[in-house]
mmCIF file of the C-alpha atoms, coordinates in Angstrom:
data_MODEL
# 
_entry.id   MODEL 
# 
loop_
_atom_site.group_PDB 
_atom_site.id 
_atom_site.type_symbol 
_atom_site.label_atom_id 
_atom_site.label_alt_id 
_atom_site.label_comp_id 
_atom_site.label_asym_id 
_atom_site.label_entity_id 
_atom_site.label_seq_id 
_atom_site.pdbx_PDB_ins_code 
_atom_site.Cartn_x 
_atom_site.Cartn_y 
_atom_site.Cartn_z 
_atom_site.occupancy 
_atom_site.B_iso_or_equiv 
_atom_site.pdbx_formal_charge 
_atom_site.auth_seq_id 
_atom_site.auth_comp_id 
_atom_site.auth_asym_id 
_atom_site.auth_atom_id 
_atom_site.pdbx_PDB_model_num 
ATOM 1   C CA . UNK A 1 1   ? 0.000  0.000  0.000  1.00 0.00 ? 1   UNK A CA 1 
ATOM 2   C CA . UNK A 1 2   ? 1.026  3.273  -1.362 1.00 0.00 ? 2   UNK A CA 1 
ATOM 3   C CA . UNK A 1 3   ? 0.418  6.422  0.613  1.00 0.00 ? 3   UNK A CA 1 
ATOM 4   C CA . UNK A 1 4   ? 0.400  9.807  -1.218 1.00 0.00 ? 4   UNK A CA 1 
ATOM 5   C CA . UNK A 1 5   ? 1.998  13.097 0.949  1.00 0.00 ? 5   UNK A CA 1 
ATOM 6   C CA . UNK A 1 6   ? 0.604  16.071 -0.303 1.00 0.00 ? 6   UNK A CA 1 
ATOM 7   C CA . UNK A 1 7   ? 4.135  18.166 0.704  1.00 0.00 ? 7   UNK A CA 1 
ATOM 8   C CA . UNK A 1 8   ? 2.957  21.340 -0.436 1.00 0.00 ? 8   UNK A CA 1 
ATOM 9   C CA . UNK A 1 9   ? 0.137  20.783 2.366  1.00 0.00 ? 9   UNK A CA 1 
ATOM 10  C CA . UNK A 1 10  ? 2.498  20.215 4.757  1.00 0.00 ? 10  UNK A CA 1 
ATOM 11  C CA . UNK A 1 11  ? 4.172  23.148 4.572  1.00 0.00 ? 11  UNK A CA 1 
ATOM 12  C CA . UNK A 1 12  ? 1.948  25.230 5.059  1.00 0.00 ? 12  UNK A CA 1 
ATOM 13  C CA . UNK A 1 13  ? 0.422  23.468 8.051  1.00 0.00 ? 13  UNK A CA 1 
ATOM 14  C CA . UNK A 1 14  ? 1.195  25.941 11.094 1.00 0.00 ? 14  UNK A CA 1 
ATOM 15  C CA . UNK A 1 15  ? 3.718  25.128 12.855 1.00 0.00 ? 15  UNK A CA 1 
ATOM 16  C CA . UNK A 1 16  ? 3.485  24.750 16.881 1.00 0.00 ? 16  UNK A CA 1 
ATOM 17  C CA . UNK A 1 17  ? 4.694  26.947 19.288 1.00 0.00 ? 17  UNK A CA 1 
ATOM 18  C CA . UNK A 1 18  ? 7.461  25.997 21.075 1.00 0.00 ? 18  UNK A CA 1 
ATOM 19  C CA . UNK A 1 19  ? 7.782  26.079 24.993 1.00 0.00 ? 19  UNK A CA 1 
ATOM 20  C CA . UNK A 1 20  ? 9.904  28.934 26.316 1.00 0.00 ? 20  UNK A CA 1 
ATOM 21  C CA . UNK A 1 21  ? 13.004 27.426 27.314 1.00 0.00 ? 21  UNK A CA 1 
ATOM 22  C CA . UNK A 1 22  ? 14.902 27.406 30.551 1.00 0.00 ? 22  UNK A CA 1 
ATOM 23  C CA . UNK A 1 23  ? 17.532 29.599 31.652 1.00 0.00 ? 23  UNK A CA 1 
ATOM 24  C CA . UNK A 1 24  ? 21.038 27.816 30.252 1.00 0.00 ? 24  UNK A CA 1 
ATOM 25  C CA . UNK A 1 25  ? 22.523 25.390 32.029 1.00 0.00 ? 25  UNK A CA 1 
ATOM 26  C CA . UNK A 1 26  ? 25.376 27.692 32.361 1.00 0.00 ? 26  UNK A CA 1 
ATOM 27  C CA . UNK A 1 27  ? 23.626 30.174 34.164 1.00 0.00 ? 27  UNK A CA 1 
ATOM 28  C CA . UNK A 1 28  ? 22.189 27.233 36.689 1.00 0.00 ? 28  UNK A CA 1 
ATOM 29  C CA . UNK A 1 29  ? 26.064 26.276 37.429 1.00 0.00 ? 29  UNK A CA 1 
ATOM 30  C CA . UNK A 1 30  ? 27.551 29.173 37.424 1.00 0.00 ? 30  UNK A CA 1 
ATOM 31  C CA . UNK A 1 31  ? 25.041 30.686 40.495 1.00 0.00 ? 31  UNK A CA 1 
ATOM 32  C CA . UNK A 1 32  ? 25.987 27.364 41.885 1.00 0.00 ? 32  UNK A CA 1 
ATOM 33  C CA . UNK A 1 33  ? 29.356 27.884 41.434 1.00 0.00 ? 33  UNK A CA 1 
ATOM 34  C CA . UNK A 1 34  ? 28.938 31.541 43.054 1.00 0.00 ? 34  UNK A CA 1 
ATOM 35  C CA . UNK A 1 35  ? 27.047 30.080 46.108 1.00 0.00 ? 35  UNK A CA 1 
ATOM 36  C CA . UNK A 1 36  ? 29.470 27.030 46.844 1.00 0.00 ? 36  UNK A CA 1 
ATOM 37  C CA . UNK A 1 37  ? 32.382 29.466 46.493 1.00 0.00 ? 37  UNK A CA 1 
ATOM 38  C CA . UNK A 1 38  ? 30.787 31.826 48.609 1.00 0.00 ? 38  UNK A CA 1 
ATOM 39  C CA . UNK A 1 39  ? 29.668 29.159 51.455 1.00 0.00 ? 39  UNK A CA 1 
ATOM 40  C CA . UNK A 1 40  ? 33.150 28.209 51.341 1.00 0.00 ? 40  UNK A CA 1 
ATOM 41  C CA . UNK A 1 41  ? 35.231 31.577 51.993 1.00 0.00 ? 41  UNK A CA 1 
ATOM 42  C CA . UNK A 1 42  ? 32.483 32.578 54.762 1.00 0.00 ? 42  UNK A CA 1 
ATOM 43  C CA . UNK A 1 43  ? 33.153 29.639 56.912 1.00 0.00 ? 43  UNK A CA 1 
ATOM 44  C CA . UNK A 1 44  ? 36.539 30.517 56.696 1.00 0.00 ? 44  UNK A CA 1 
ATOM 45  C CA . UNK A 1 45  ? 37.857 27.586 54.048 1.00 0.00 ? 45  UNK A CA 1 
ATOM 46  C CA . UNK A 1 46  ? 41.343 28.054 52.927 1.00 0.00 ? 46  UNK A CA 1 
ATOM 47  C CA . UNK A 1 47  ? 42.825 28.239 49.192 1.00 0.00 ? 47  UNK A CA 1 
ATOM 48  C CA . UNK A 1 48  ? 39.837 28.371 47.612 1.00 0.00 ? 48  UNK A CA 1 
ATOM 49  C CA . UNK A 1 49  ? 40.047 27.576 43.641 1.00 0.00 ? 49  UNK A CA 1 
ATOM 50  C CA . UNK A 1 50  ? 37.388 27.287 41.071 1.00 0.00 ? 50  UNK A CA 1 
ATOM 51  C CA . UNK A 1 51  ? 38.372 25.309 37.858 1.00 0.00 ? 51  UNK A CA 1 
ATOM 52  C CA . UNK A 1 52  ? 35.930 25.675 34.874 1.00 0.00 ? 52  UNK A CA 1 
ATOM 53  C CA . UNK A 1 53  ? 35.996 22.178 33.339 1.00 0.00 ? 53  UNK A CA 1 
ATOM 54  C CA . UNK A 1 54  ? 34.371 23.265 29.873 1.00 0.00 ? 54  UNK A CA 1 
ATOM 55  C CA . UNK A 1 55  ? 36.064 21.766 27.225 1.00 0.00 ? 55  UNK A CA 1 
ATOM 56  C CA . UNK A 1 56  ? 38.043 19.167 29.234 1.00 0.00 ? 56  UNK A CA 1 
ATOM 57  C CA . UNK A 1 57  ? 35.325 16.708 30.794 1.00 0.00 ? 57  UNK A CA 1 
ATOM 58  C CA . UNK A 1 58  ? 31.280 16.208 30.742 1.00 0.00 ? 58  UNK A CA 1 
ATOM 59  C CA . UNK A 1 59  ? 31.274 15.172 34.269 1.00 0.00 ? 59  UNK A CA 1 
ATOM 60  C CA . UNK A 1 60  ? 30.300 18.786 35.825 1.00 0.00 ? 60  UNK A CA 1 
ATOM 61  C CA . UNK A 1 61  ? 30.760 22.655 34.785 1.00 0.00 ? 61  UNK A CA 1 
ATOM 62  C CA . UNK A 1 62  ? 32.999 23.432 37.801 1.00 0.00 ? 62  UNK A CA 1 
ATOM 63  C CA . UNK A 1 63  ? 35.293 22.053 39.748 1.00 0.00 ? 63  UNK A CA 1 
ATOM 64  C CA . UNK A 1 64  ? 35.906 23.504 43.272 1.00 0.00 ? 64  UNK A CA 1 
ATOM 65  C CA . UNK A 1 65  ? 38.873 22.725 45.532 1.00 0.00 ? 65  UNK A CA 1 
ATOM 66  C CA . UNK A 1 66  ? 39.665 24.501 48.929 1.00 0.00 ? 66  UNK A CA 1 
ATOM 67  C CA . UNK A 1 67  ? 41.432 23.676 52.295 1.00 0.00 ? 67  UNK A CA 1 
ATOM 68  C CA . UNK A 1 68  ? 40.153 23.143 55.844 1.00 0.00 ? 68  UNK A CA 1 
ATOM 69  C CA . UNK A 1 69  ? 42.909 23.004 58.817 1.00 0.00 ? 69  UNK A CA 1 
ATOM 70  C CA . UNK A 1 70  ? 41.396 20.154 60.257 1.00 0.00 ? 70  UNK A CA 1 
ATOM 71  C CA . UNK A 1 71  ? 39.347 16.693 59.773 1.00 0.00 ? 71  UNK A CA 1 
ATOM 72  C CA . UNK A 1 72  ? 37.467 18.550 61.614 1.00 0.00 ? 72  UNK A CA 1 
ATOM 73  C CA . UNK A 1 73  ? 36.659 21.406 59.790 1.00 0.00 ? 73  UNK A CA 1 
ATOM 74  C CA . UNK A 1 74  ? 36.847 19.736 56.336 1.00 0.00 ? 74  UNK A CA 1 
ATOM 75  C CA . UNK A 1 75  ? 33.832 17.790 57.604 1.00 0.00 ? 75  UNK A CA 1 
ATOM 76  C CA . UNK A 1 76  ? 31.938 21.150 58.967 1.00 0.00 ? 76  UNK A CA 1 
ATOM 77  C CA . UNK A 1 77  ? 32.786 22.772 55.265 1.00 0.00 ? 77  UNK A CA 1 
ATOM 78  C CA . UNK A 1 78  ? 31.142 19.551 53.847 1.00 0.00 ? 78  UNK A CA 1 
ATOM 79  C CA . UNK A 1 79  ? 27.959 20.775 55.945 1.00 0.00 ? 79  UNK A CA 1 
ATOM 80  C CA . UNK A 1 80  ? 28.002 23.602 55.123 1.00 0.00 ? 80  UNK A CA 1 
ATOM 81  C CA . UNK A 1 81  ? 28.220 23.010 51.547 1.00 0.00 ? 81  UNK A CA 1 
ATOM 82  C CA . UNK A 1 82  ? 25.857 20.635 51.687 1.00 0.00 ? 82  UNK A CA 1 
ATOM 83  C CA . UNK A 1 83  ? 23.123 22.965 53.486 1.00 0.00 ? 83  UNK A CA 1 
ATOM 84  C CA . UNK A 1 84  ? 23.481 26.032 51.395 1.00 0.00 ? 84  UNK A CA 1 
ATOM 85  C CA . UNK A 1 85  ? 22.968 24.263 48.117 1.00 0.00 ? 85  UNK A CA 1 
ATOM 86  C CA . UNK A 1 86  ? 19.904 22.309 49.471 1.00 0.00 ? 86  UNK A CA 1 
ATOM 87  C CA . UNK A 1 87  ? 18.665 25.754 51.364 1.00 0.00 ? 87  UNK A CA 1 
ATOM 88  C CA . UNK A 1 88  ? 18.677 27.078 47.459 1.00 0.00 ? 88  UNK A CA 1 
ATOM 89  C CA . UNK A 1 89  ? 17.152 24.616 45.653 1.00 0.00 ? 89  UNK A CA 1 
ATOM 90  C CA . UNK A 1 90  ? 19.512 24.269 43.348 1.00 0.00 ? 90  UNK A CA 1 
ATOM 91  C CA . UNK A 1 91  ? 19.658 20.466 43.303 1.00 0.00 ? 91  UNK A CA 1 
ATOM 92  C CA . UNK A 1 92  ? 20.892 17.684 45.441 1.00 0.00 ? 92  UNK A CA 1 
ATOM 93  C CA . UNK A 1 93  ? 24.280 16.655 46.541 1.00 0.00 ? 93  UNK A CA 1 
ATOM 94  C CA . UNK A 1 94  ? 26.182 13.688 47.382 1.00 0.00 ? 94  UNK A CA 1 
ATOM 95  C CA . UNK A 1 95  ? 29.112 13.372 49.852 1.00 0.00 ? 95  UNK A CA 1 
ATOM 96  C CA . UNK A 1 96  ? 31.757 10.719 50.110 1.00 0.00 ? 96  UNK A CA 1 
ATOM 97  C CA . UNK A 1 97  ? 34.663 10.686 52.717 1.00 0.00 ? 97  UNK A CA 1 
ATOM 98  C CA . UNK A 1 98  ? 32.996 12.814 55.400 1.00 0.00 ? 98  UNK A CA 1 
ATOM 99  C CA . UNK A 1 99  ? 33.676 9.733  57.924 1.00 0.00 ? 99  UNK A CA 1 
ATOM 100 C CA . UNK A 1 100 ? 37.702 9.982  57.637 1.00 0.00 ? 100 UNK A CA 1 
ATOM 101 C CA . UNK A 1 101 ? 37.856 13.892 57.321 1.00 0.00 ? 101 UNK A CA 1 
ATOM 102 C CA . UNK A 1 102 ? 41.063 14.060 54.811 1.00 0.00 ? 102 UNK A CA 1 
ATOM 103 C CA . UNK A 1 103 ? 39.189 14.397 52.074 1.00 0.00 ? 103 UNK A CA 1 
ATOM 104 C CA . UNK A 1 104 ? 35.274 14.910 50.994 1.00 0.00 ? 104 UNK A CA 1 
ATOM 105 C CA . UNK A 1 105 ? 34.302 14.686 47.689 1.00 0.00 ? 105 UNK A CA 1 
ATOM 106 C CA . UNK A 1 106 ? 30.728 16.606 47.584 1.00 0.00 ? 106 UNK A CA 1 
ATOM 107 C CA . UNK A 1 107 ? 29.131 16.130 44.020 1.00 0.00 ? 107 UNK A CA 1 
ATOM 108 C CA . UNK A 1 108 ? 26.403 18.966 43.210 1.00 0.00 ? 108 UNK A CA 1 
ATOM 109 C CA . UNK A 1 109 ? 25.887 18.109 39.923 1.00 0.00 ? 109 UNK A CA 1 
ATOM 110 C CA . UNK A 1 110 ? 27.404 20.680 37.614 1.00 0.00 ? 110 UNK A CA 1 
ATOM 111 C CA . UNK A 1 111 ? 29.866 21.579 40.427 1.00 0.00 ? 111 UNK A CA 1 
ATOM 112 C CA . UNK A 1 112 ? 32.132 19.068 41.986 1.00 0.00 ? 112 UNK A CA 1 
ATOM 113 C CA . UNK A 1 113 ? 33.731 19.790 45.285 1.00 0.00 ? 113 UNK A CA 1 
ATOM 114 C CA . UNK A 1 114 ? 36.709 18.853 46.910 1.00 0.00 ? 114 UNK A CA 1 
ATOM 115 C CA . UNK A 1 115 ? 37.379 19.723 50.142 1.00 0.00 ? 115 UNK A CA 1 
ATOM 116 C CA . UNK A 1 116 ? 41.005 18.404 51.588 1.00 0.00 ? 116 UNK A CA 1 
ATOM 117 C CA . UNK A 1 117 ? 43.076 18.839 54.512 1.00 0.00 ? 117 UNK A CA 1 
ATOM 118 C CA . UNK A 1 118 ? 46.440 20.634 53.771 1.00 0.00 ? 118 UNK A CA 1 
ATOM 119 C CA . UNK A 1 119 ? 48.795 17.648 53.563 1.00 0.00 ? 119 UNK A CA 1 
ATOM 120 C CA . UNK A 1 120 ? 46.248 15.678 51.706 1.00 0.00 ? 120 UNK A CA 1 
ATOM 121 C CA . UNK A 1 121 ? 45.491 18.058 49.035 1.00 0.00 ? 121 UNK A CA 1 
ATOM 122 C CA . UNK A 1 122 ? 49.537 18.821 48.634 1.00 0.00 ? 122 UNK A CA 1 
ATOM 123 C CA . UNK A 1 123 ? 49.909 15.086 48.054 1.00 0.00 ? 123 UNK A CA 1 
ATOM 124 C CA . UNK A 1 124 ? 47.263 14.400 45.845 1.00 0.00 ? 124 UNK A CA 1 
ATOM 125 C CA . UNK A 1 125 ? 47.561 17.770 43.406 1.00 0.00 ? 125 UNK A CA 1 
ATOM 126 C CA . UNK A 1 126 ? 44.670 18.040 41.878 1.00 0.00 ? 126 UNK A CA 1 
ATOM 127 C CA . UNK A 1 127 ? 44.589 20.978 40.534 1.00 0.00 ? 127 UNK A CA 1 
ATOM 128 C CA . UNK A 1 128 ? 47.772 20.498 38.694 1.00 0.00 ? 128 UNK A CA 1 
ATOM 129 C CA . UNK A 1 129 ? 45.936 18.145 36.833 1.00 0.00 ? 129 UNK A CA 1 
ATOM 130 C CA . UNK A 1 130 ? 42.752 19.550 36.030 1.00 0.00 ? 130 UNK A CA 1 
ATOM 131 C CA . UNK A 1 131 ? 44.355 23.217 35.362 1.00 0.00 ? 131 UNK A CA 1 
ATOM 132 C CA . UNK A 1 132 ? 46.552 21.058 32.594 1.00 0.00 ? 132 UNK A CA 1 
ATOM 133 C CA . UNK A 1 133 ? 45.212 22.253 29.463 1.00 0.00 ? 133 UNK A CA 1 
ATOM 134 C CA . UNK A 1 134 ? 44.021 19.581 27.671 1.00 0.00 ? 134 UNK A CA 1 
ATOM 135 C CA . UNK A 1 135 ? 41.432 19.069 25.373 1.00 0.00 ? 135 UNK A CA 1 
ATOM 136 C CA . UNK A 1 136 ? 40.258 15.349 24.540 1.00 0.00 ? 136 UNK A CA 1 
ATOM 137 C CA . UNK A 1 137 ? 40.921 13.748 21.060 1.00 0.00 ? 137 UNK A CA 1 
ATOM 138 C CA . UNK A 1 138 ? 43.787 16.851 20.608 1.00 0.00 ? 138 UNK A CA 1 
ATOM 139 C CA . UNK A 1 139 ? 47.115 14.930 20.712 1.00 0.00 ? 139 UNK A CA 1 
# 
C-alpha cells in the first residue's frame, strides 16, 4: 500500500509553538558555582580555587577545591556546603569521605567539590591536573 503526501500541504500546516526554554545550564552552574564558592570563603575555608571544566570533561561545569585546617573542619565545610545548596534549591548533593575527614568529595551536579586537609590536598595535586590544558581527542 502506497500512501500519497501532499508536501505542499504540509508546509503550510502551522507550525506549533514551542515552549519557552529554561535559563542555560550555564547560568544554573555558574550561580551554583557563586554560592558554593561563597559558602566556602564565609566559613573561613582556605585556598579556595574554582576550575571551569568546559572543554576538558562532561562530568560537571565546575570544579571547586579549597582547604580546611582540620578533619574537623573539612567535615563542617562539607555541611556547610551541603546545606546552602539544598537551602537554594539548586539540586541535590552527594558526599563521600565525610567519615575519615582528609578528604570529601561533595558532588552537586554541575559543580564538583573537593574539600582536603592541607597535607592531603599537597599530596594528591589536583589541581595540577585539572588546570593542565588539555582538550580530549587533541594529541
Amino acid at each position: 500500500m502506497l500512501i500519497a503526501v501532499d508536501m505542499e500541504a504540509e508546509r503550510k500546516k502551522p507550525k506549533s509553538r514551542a515552549k519557552k526554554k529554561p535559563a542555560p545550564a550555564s547560568d544554573a552552574a555558574r550561580a551554583l558555582l557563586d554560592l558554593v564558592v561563597k559558602t566556602l570563603d564565609d566559613n573561613k575555608a582556605e585556598e579556595i580555587l574554582s576550575i571551569d571544566l568546559a572543554g576538558k570533561s562532561s562530568i560537571a561545569d565546575y570544579m571547586v577545591i579549597a582547604n580546611g585546617r582540620s578533619g574537623r573542619q573539612v567535615t563542617a565545610l562539607a555541611d556547610y556546603v551541603v546545606k546552602a545548596v539544598d537551602e537554594a534549591k539548586l539540586g541535590p548533593c552527594r558526599t563521600e569521605g565525610k567519615s575519615a575527614g582528609d578528604w570529601v568529595l561533595i558532588d552537586a551536579g554541575d559543580v564538583i567539590v573537593h574539600l582536603f586537609r592541607p597535607e592531603v590536598r599537597d599530596f594528591y595535586k589536583l589541581e595540577k591536573m585539572w588546570q593542565a590544558d588539555f582538550r580530549p581527542g587533541e594529541e
